[in-house]
N, C-alpha and C positions, 0 to 999 in steps of 0.2 A: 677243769681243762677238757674232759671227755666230754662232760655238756657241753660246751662251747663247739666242739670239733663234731660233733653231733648233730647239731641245731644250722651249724654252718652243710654241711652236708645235705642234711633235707632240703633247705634252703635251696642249696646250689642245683639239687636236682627237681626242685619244683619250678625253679625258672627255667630249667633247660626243656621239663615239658612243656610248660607254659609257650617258649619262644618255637618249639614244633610247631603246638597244635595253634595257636591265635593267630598266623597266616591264613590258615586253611579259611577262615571264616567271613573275610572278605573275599576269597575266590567264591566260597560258597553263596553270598550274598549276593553277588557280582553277575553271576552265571542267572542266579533265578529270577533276577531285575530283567535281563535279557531275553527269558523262556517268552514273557508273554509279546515280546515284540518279534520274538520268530514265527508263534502263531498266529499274529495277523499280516504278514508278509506272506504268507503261504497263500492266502484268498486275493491275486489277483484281479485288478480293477479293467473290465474291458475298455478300452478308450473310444470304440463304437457304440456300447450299448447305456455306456455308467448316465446314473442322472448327475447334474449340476451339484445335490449337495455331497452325493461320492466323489467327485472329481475336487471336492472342494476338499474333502478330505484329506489330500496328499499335502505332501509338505511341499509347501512353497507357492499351491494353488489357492485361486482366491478367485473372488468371481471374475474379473476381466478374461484372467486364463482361463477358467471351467468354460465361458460361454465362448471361448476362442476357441478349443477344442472339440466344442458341439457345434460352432458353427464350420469347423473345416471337415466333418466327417464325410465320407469313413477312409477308413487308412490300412492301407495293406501290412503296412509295418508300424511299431510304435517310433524307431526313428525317425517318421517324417514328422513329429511332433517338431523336431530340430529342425531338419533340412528345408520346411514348410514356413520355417521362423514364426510357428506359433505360440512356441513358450524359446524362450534362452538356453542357450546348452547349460551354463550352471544349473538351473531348474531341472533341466531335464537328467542332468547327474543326478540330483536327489532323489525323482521318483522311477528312473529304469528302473531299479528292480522291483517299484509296485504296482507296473502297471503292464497288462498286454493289450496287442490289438487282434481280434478275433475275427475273421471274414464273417461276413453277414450270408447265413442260407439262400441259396437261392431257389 
């Protein structure tokens, strides 16, 4: 009877670790699947200077749009990617935030 009440008890407190820590381990997972997609969101694409196969790069761009954006430059702002109706607003939701527009030196 004490074995039993024993074995029951380990038991019940191995599963109550168990159900602590085995969440953590899909956040854990979750988070670091993520790191490297923060780190190339940080290296903005100039939309005046990028070549064809960086513009290709973006999601949703493909060569019609790359060469539609190289042939409408240059652009004071990256909104007139839209207003200019060179790419779609849904397109252009996908890559604001990978892309800026840089004034060109004068």
């Amino acid at each position: 009877m004490k074995l039993t009440r024993f074995v029951s008890t380990i038991l019940t407190l191995a599963a109550g670790v168990l159900f602590c820590i085995l969440p953590a381990f899909p956040v854990q997972a979750h988070a670091a699947a993520k790191a490297p997609a923060a780190a190339t969101s940080t290296a903005l694409v100039d939309i005046n200077s990028a070549t064809k196969d960086q513009l290709k790069a973006l999601p949703g761009i493909g060569d019609a749009y790359s060469q539609k954006i190289i042939d409408g430059r240059p652009y004071a702002m990256k909104t007139q990617l839209k207003s200019k109706n060179i790419i779609p607003a849904a397109t252009y939701e996908k890559i604001a935030g990978l892309i800026i527009a840089k004034h060109p030196a004068k």
